[in-house]
ROMAR-493946 format. One line per field, with one value per residue: residue number from 0; y, x, z of N, C-alpha, C in turn. Coordinates in pm, whole numbers, plus 50000, padded with zeros to 5 digits. Each point is the difference from the previous one (the first is absolute). Example, Ala and Ser with C-alpha at 12.3 -4.5 7.8 and 13.67 -1.06 7.14 Angstrom:
// ROMAR-493946
num <- c(0_1)
n_y <- c(49431_50105)
n_x <- c(51319_49965)
n_z <- c(50780_49928)
ca_y <- c(50119_50119)
ca_x <- c(49911_50082)
ca_z <- c(50000_50006)
c_y <- c(50120_50109)
c_x <- c(50090_49923)
c_z <- c(50000_50073)
This chain:
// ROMAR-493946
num <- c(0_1_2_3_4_5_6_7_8_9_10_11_12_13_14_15_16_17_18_19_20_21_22_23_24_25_26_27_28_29_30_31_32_33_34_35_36_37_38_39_40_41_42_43_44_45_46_47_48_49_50_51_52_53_54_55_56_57_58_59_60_61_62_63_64_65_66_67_68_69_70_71_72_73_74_75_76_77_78_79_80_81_82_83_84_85_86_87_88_89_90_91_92_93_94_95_96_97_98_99_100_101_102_103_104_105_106_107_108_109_110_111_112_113_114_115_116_117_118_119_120_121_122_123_124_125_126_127_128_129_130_131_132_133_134_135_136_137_138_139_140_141_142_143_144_145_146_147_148_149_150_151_152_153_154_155_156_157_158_159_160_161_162_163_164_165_166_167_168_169_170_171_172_173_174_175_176_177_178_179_180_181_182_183_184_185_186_187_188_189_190_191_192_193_194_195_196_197_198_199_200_201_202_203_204_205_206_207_208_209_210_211_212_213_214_215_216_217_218_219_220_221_222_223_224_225_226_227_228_229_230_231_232_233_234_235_236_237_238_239_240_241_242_243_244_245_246_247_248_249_250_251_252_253_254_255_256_257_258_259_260_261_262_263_264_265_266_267)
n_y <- c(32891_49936_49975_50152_49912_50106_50040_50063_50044_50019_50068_49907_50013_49906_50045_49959_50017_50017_49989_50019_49980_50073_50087_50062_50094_49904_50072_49867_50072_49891_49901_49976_49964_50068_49903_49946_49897_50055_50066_49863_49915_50070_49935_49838_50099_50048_49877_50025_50122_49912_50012_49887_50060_49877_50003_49898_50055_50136_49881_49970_49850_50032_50120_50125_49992_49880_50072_50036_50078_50037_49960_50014_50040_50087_49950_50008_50152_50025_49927_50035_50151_49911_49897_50103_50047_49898_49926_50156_49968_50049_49967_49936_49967_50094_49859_50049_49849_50029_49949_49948_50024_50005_49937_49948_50018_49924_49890_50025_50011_49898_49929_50141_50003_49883_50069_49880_49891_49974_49843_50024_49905_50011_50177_50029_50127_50001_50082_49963_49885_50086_49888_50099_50032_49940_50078_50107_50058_50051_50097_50065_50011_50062_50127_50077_49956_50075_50065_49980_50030_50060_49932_49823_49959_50104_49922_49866_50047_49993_49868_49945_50089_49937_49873_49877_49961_49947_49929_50099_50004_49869_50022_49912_50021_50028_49939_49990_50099_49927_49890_49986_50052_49956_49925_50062_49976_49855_49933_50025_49917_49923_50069_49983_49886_49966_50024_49940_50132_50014_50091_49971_50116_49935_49948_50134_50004_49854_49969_49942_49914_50039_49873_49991_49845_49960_49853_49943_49892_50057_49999_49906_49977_50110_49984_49997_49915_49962_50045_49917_49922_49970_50013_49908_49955_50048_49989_49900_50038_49890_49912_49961_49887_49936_49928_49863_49933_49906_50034_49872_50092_50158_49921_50002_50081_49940_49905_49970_49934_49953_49928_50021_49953_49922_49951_50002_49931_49928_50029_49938)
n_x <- c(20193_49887_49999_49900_49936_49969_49905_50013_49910_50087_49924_49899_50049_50028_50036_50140_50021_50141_49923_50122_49961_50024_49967_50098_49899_50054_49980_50042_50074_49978_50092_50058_49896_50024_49958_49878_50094_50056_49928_49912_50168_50044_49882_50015_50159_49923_49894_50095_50049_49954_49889_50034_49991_49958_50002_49948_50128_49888_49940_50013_50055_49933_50059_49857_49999_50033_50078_49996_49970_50106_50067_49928_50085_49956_49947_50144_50074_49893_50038_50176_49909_49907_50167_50029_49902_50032_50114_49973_50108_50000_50125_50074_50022_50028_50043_50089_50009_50089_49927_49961_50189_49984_49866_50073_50107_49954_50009_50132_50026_49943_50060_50030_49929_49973_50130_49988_50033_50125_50015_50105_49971_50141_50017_49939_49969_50015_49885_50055_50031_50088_50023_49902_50059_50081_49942_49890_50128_50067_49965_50025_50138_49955_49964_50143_50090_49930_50010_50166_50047_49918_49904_50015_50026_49881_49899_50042_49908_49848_49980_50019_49913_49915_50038_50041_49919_49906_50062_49943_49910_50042_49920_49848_49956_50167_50020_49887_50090_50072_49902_49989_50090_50071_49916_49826_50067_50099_49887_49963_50093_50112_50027_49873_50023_50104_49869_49928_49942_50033_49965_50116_49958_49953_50108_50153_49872_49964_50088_49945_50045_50133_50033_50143_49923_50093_50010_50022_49925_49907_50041_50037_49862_49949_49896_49996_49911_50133_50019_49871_50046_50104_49969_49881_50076_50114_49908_49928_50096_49969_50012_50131_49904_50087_50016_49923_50100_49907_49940_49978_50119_49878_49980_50139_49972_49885_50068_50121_49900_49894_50031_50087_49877_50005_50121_49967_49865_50046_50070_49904)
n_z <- c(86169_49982_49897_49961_49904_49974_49950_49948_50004_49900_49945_49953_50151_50012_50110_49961_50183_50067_50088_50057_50091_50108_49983_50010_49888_49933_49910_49934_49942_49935_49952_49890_49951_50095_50092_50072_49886_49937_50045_49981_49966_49944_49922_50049_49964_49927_49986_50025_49926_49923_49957_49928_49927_49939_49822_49896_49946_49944_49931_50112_50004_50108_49873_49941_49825_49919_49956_49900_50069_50063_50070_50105_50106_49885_49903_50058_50033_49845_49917_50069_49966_49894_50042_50017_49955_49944_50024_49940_49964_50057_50057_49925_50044_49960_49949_49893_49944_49939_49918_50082_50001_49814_50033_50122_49879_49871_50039_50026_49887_49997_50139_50023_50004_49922_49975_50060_49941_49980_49979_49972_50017_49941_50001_49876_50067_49884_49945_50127_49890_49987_50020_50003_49888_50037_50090_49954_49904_50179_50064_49903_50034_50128_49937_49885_50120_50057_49896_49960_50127_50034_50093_49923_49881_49940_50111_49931_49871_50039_50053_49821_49936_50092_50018_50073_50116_49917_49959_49939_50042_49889_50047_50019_50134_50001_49944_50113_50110_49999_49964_50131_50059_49969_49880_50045_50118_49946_49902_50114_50034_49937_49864_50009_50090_49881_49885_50106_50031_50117_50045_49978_49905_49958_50031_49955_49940_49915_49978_49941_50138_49979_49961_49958_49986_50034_49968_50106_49937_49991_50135_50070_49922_50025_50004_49909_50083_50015_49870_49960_50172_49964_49863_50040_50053_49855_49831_50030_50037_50024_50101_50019_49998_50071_49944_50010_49952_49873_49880_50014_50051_49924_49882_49989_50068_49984_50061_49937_49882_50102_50118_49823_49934_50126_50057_49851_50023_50141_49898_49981)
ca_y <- c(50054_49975_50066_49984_50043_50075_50081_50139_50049_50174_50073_49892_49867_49963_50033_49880_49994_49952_50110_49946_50031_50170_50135_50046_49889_50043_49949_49937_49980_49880_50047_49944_49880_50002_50080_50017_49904_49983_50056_49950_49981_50151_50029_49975_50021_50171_50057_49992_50150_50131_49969_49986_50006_49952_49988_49960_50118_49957_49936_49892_49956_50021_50064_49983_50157_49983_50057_50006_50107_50049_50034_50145_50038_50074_49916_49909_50083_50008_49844_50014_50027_49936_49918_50039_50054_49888_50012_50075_50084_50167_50007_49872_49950_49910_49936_49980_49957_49935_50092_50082_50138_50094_49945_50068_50155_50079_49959_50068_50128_50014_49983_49984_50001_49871_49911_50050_49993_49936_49934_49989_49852_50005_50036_49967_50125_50025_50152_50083_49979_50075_49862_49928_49961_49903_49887_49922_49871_49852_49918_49959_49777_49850_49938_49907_49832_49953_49974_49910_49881_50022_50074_49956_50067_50087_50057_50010_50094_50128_49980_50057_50137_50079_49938_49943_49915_49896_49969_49927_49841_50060_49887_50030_50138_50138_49995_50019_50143_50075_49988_50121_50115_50076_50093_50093_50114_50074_50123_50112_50044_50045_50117_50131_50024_50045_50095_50111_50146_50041_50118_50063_50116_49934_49926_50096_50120_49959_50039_49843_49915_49829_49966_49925_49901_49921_49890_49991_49922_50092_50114_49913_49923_50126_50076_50116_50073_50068_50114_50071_50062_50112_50094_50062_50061_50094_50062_50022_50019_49871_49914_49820_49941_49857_49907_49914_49904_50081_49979_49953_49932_49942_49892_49929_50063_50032_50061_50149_50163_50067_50049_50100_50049_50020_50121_50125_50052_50090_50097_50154)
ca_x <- c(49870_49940_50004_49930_49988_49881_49972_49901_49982_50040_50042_50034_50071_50005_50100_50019_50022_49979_50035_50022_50038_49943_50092_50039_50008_50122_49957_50102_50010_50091_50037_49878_49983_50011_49902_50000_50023_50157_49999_49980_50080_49983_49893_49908_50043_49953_49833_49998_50023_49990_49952_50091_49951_50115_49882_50011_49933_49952_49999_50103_49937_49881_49904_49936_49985_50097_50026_50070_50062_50111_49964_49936_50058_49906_49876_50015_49982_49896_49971_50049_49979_49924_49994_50032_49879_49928_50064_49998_50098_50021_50110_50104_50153_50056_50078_49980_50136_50024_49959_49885_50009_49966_49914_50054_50019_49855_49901_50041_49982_49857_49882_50110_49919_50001_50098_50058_50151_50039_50088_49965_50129_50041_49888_50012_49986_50121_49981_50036_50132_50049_50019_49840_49953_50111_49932_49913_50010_49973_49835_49950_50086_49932_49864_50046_50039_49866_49979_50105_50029_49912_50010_50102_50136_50036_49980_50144_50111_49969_50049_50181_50018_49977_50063_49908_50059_49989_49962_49898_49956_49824_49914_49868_49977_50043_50010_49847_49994_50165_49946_49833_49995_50168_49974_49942_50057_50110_49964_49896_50032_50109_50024_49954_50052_50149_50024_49911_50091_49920_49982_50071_49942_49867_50049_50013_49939_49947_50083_49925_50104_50024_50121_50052_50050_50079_50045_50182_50072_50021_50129_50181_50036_50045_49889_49910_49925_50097_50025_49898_49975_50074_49981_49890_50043_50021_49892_49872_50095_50030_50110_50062_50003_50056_49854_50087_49967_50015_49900_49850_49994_49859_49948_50094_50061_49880_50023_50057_49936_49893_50087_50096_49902_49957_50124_50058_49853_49973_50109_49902)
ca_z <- c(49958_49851_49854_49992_49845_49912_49866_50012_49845_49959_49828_49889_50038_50127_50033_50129_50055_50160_50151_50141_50161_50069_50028_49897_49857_49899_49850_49954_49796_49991_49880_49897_50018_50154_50091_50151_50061_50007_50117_50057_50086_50045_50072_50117_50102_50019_50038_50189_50020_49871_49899_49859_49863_49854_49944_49860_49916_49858_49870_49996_50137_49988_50037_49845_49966_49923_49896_49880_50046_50043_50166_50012_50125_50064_50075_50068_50087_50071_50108_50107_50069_50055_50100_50171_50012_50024_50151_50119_49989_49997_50018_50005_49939_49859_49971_49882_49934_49861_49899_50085_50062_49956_50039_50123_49959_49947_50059_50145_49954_49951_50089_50109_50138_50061_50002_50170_49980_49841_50007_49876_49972_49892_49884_49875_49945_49961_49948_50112_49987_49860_49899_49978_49930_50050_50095_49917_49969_50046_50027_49891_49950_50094_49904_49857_50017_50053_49833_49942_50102_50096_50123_50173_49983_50032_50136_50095_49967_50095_50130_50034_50011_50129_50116_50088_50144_49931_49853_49961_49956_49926_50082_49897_50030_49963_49851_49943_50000_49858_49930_49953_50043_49982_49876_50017_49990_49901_49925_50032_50189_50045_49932_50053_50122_50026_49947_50093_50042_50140_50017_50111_50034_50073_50066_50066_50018_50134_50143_50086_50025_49862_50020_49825_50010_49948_50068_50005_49900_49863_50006_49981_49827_49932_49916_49937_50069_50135_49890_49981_50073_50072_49894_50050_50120_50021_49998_50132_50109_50137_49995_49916_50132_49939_50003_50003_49865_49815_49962_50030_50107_50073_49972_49992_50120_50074_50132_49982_49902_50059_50072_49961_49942_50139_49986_49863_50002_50110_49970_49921)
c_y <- c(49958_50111_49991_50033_50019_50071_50136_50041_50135_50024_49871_49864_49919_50002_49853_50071_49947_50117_49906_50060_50144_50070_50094_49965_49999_49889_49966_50001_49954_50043_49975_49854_49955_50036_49894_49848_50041_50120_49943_50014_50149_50076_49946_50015_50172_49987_49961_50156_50061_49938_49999_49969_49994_49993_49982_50136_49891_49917_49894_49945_49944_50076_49994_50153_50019_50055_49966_50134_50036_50051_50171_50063_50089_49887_49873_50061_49983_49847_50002_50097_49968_49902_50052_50094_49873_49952_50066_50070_50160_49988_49934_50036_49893_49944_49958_49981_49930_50085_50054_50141_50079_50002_50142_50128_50111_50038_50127_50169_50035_50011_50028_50015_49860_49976_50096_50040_49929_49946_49949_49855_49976_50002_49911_50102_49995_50122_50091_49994_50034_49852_49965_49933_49850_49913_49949_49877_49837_49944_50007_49861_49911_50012_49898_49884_49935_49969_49892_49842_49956_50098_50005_50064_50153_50042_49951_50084_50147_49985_50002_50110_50099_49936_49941_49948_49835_49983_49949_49835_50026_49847_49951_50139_50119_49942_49985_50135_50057_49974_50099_50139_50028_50050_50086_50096_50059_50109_50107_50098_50029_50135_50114_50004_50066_50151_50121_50125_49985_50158_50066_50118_49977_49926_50057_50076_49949_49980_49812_49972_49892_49989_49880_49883_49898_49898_49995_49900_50117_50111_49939_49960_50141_49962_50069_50075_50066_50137_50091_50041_50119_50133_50051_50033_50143_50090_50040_50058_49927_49902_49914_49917_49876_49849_49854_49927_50084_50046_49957_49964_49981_49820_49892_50058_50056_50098_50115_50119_50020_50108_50142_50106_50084_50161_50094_50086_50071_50144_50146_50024)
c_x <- c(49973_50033_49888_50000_49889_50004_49963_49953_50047_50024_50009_50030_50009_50152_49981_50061_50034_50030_49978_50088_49913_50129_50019_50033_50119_49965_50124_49944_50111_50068_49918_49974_49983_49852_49951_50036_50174_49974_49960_50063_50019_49868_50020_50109_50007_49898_50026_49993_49908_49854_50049_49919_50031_49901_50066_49942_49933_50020_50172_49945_49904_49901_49985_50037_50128_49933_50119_50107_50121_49930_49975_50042_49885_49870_50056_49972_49849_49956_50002_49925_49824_49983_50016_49892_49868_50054_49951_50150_50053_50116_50078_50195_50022_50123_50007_50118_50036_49933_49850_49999_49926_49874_49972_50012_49844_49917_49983_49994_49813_49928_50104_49909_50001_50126_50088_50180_50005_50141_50053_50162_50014_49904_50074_49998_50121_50044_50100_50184_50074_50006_49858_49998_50066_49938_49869_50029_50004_49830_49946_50018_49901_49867_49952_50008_49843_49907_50011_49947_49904_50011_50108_50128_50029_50008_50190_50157_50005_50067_50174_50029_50012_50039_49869_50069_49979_49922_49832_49949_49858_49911_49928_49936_50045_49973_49892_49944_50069_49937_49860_50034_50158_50024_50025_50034_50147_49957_49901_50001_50186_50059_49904_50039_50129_50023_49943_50105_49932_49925_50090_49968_49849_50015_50045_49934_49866_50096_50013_50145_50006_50141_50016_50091_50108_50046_50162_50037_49978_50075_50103_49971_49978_49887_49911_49907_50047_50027_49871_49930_50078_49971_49896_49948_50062_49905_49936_50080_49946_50086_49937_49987_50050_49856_50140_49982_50012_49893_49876_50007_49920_49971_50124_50071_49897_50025_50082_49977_49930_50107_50013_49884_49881_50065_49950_49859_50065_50093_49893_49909)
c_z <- c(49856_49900_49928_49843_49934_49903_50005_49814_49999_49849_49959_50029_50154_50084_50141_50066_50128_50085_50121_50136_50005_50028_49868_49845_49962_49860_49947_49841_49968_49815_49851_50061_50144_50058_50101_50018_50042_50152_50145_50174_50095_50094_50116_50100_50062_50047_50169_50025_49864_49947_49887_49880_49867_49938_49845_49904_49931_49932_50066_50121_50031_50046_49861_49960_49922_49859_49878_50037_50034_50183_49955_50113_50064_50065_50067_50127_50088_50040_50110_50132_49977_50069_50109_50010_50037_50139_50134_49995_49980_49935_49990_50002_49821_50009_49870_49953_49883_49892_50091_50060_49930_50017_50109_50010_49992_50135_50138_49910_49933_50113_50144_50120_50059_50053_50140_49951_49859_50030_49809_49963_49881_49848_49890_49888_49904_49958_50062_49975_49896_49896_50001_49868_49948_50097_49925_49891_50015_50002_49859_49933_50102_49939_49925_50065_50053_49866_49987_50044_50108_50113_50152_49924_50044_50141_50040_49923_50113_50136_50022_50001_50132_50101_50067_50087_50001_49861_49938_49963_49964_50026_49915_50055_49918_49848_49899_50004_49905_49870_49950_50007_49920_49863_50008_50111_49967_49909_50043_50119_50013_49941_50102_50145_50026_49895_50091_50028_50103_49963_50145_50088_50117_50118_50136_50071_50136_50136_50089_50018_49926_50049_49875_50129_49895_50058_50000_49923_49865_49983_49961_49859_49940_49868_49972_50098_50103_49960_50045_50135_50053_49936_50085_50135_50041_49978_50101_50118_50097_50036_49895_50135_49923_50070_50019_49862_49899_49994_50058_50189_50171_50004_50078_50154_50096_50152_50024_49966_50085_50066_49983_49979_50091_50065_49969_50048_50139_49981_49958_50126)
């Protein structure tokens, strides 16, 4: 089934989007710098069961509404539920991973009526870990090196950080994106994603099925985000569902992740 890409206007800006296949929604929030191309692969093997929905926050991409600013979670929230009001969407499944969980988080405590369930793949939350302030330091150094050195350096100081199933390659494509877009959101988009607090209480209280994903290669290399799901898993009291691959391995394990990801939705 085609992939369909559009715009919608909301608060200031133009929001890109794709939505594809029928059935049931499930909204994919991708990490910084992440949105409806690295989902692509993922999409066109769900739109056989799900209407799938990926979309370029704000001011990266392409979408418009870039600012001098620091990301705003709250008016990302409301981005999020003026695209699925535009849709027709009542109801979705969230999929929110990498630094998007916190995205995910707000989003499911500001607007719990939309959200059927909550799948949440290796947060970035770090707030949640007695060494928070240890872990910020790191993402504070992939700033500085994004300063220093640029952008590719810092994206593969990041990728050693979290594990992958294959190794980045920087094309003319990706490196004309890394170019326009990876500045700006080292400095505007990564600190507020990993300094994010969920509202746990809000969370609880809405009651929504969620479940804390982790890949089995990020289990056997034992990082950070393996820390920060399990932490939050216990919080939220749901399972720990194991996923296949690292990190990006929607993009790099297409078939499997649906699969796992497929699974995890018929569980609620």
């Amino acid at each position: 089934m085609a992939l369909r890409a559009e715009t919608i206007a909301v608060d200031g800006a133009k929001l890109h989007y794709q939505s594809t296949g029928r059935g049931p929604a499930v909204l994919a929030i991708g990490g910084a710098g992440a949105g409806v191309l690295e989902f692509k692969r993922l999409a066109r093997r769900l739109a056989r069961d799900y209407q799938f929905i990926s979309y370029d926050r704000r001011g990266t991409l392409s979408s418009t509404g870039r600012t001098d600013r620091d990301l705003d979670l709250g008016q990302e929230s409301g981005d999020i539920a003026a695209l699925l009001d535009a849709l027709g969407v009542r109801e979705t499944v969230v999929f929110a991973t990498c630094g998007g969980a916190s995205a995910g988080f707000d989003f499911a405590a500001r607007y719990p009526g939309y959200v059927r369930a909550h799948i949440i793949h290796e947060p970035l939350t770090i707030g949640i870990l007695p060494d928070a302030d240890q872990q910020r330091a790191f993402f504070k150094e992939l700033c500085q090196l994004n300063q220093s050195k640029g952008i590719v350096a810092a994206y593969r100081a990041w990728t050693q950080a979290i594990g992958v199933d294959t190794q980045p390659v920087f094309g003319p494509r990706s490196m004309a994106r890394a170019k326009r877009d990876g500045d700006y959101v080292f400095r505007h988009h990564v600190l507020p994603m990993v300094d994010f607090r969920p509202d746990l209480a809000a969370l609880r209280q809405a009651g929504t099925p969620a479940a804390v994903a982790v890949g089995d290669g990020s289990l056997a290399g034992g990082y950070r985000q393996v820390r920060i799901a399990r932490a939050m898993a216990d919080e939220l009291g749901c399972p720990l569902v194991t996923f296949p691959g690292h990190h990006h391995a929607y993009e790099d394990r297409p078939d499997e992740f649906a699969r796992s990801l497929a699974e995890t939705i018929r569980t609620f």
